[in-house]
C-alpha positions in Angstrom: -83.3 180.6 161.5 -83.5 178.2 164.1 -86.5 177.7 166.2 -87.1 178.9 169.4 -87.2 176.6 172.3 -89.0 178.8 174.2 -92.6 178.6 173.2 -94.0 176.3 176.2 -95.7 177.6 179.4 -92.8 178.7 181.5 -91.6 181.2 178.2 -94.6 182.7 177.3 -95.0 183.8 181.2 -91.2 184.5 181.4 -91.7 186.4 177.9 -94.6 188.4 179.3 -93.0 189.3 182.6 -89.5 190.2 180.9 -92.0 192.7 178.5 -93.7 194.3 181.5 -90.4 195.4 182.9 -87.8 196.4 179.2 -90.9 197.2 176.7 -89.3 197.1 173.3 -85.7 196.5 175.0 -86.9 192.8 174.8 -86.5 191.6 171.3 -87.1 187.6 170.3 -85.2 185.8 167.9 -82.2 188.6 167.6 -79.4 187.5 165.6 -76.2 187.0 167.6 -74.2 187.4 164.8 -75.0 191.2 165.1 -73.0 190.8 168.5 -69.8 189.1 167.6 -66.7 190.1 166.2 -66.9 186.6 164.7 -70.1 187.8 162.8 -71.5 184.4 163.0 -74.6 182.8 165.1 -77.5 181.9 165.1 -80.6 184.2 166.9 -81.0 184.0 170.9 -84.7 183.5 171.7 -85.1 186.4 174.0 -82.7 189.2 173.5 -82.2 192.4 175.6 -79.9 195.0 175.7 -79.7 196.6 179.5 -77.9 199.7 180.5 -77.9 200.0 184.3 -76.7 197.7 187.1 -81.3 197.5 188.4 -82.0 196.4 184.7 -79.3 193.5 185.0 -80.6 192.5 188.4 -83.9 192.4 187.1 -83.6 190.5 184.0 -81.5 188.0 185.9 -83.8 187.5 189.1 -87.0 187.1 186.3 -84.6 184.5 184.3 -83.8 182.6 187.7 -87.6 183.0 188.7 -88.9 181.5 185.8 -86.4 178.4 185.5 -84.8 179.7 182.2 -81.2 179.6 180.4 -79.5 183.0 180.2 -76.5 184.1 179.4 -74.2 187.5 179.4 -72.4 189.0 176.7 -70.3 192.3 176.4 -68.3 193.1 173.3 -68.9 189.6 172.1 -65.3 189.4 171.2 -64.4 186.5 173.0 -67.2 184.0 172.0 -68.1 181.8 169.3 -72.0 181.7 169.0 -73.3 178.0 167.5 -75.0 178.4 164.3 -78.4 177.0 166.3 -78.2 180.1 168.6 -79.1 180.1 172.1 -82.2 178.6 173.5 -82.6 181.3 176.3 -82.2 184.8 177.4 -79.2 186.7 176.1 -78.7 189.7 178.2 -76.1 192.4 176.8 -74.1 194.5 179.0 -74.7 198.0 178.4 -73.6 199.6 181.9 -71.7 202.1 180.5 -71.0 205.1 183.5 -67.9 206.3 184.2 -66.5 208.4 187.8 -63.1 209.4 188.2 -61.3 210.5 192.1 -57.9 211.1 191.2 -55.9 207.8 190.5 -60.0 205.9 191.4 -61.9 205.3 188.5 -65.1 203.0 188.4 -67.0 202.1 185.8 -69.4 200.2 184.2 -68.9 196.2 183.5 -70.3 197.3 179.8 -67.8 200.1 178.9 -66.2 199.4 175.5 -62.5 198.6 177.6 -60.4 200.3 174.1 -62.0 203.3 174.6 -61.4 203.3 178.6 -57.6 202.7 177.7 -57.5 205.5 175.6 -59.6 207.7 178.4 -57.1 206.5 181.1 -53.6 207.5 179.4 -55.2 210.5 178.0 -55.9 211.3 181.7 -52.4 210.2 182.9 -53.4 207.1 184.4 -50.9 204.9 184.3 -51.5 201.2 184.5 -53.9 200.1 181.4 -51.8 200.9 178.9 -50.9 197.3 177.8 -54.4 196.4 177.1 -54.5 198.8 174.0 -56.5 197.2 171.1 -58.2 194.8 172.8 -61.9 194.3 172.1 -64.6 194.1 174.7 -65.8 195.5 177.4 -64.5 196.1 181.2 -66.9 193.4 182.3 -65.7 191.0 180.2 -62.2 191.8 180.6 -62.3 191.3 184.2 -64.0 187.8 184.0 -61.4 186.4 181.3 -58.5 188.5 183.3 -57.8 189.9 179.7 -53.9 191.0 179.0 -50.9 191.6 177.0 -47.5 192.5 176.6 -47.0 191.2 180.1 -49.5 193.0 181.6 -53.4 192.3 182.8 -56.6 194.0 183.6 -56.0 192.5 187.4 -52.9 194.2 187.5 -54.9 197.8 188.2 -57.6 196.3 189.4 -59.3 196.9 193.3 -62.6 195.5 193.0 -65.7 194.7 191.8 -69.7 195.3 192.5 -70.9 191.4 191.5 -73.4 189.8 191.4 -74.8 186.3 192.5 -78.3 184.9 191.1 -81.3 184.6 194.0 -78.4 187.4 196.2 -78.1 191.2 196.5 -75.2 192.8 194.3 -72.2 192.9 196.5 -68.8 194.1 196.5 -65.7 192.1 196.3 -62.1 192.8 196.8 -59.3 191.8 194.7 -57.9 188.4 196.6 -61.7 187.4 196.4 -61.6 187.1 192.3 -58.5 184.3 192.3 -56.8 186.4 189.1 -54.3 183.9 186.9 -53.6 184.1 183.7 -56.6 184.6 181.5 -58.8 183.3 184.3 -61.0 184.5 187.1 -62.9 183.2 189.9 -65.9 184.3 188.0 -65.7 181.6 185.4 -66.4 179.1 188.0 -69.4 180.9 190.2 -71.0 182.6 187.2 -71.5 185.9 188.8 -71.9 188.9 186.9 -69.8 191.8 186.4 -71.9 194.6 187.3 -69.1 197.8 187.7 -65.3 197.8 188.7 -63.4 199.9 190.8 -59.5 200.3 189.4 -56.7 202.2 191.2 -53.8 203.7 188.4 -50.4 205.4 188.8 -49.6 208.7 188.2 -48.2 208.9 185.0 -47.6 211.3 181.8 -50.3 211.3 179.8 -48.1 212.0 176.4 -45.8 209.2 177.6 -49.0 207.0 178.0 -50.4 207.6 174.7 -46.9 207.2 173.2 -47.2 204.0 174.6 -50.2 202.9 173.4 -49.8 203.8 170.1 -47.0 202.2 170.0 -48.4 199.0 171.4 -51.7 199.4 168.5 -48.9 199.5 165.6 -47.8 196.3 167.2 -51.2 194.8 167.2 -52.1 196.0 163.9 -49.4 194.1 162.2 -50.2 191.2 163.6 -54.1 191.4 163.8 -57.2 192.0 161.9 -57.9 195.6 161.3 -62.0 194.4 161.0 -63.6 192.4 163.0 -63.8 188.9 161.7 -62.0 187.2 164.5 -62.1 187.4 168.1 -58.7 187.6 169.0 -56.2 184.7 170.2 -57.8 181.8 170.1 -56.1 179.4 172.5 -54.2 180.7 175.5 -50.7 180.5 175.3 -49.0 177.9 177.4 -47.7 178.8 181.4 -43.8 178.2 180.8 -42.0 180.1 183.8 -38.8 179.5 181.4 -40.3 181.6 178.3 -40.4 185.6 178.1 -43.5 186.5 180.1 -43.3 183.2 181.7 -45.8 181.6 178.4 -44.8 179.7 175.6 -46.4 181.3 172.4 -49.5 179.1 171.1 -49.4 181.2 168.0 -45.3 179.8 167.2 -46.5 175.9 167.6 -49.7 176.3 165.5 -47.0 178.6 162.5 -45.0 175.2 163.4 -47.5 172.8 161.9 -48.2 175.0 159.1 -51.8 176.5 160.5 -52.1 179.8 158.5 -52.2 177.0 155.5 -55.3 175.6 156.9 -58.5 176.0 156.1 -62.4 174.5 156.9 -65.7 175.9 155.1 -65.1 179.6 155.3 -62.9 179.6 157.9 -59.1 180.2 158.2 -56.3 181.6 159.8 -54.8 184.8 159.8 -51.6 185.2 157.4 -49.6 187.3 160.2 -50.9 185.5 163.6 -51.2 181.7 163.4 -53.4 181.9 166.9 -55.8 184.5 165.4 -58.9 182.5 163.5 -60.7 184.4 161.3 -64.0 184.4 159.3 -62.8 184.9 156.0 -66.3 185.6 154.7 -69.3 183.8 154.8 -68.3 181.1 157.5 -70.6 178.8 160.1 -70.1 178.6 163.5 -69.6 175.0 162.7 -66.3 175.9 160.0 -64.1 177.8 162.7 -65.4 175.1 165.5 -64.0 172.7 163.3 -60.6 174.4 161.9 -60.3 174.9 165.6 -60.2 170.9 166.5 -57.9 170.5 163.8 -55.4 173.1 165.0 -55.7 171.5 168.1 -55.0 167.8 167.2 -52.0 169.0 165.4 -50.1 170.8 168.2 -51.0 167.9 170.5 -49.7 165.5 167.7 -46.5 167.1 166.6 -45.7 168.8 169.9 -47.5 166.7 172.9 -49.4 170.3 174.3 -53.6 170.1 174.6 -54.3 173.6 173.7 -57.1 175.4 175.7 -59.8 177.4 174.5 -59.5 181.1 175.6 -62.9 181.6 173.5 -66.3 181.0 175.3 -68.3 178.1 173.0 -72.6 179.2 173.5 -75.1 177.4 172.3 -75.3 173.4 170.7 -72.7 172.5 168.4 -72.6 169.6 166.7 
């Protein structure tokens, strides 16, 4: 286990503040393995898990107070944790309420975003329904502008409460949050997702779910069933030419004979040449590496840089 970084003055007082205020929500050393679908990482010094929009303030504002590294996770399906871990605070999004005002639904940045697809078509609420079988959470969804089949979280989306380090929480409007594919505003600033405010269509709720099923058979032929992965990898490539206007990053890397490859105890996935997976076993290090290689291999054989749509945390080396 690696060490902690965090042993020196400024820690122990953060350490002792962050315990006055979450008790025995604060936990050091907590494996961040546990909160991947990669299953791999090494601990975070200070882990804890909050579950309103006041506990996230608060553990931010003491972070920012104290001069310490933190970090937010959701679902943890989009990130690849480094095998050293995190030498900070690692604060988990557990905002999980939910309101509904006819086609208005808000909820909480750490709602599990499958299960609010499946709450939205079973309501009628037409809109979400492409997102089916994606991992994560709202929060997280909204920060990576998470989509498929043509469709994207931003697409329903009206706004968001954020917020900004040192600031009040505030709400901002869509326009605000610079949506494009797979991106947000958010990735630059680094404020946090606190809750989000979607409008839907009025829709049939049997037609919905039809819908989404349909999309999750889809998904389960061409994706893990466990989680072992998080997802697409690399982003596909903006081609306003190709269906969906994106050239599919999972076709190159099939192209240079990726689902062959291997590092350590990492590999690819047999039906989805973009889908990395631990295959049991594997290092932070193995799938950072398998990774580089996929990479040099599209650039080398096709001229395209592939782009991360995983978050990297923590030292690699």
């Amino acid at each position: 286990m690696a060490k902690s970084h965090m042993l020196d003055k400024s820690g122990t007082s953060l350490f002792k503040d962050l315990s006055a205020q979450f008790g025995s929500k604060l936990i050091r050393e907590e494996p961040l393995s546990r909160h991947t679908t990669f299953g791999v990482g090494g601990p975070a010094d200070l882990f804890i898990e909050v579950t309103s929009a006041d506990e996230m303030v608060t553990g931010v504002n003491l972070c920012e107070q104290h001069g310490q590294k933190y970090f937010i996770i959701g679902g943890g399906s989009n990130l690849l944790v480094s095998d050293n871990g995190y030498h900070g605070v690692v604060l988990k999004s557990s905002i999980c309420h939910y309101e509904r005002e006819g086609t208005d639904v808000i909820v909480g940045s750490g709602f599990n975003l499958e299960e609010f697809v499946d709450r939205v078509c079973s309501l009628g609420l037409a809109g979400a329904e492409t997102l089916a079988g994606i991992k994560g959470t709202v929060g997280g969804a909204v920060y990576g502008n998470a989509g498929a089949y043509g469709g994207s979280i931003s697409d329903c989306f009206v706004s968001a409460k954020i917020l900004k380090p040192g600031e009040a929480p505030r709400v901002e409007g869509k326009n605000y949050f610079e949506f494009s594919y797979r991106n947000s505003i958010l990735k630059r600033t680094r404020e946090i997702v606190l809750e989000v405010s979607f409008r839907f269509l009025n829709g049939s709720s049997e037609q919905l779910l039809k819908k989404k099923q349909e999309i999750l058979q889809t998904r389960e032929e061409k994706h893990p069933t466990t989680d072992c992965s998080a997802g697409c990898f690399f982003k596909n490539i903006e081609k306003p030419d190709e269906k969906y206007g994106k050239l599919s990053t999972g076709m190159l890397l099939e192209r240079v004979g990726a689902k062959e490859i291997t590092f350590g105890k990492a590999g690819v996935f047999p039906y989805h040449a973009n889908i990395l997976v631990n295959l049991g076993g594997a290092k932070a290090d193995d799938i950072r590496e398998l990774a580089m290689i996929l990479k040099k291999k599209v650039k080398d054989q096709f001229g395209y840089s592939l782009e991360e749509e995983i978050t990297y945390l923590g030292d690699f080396n």
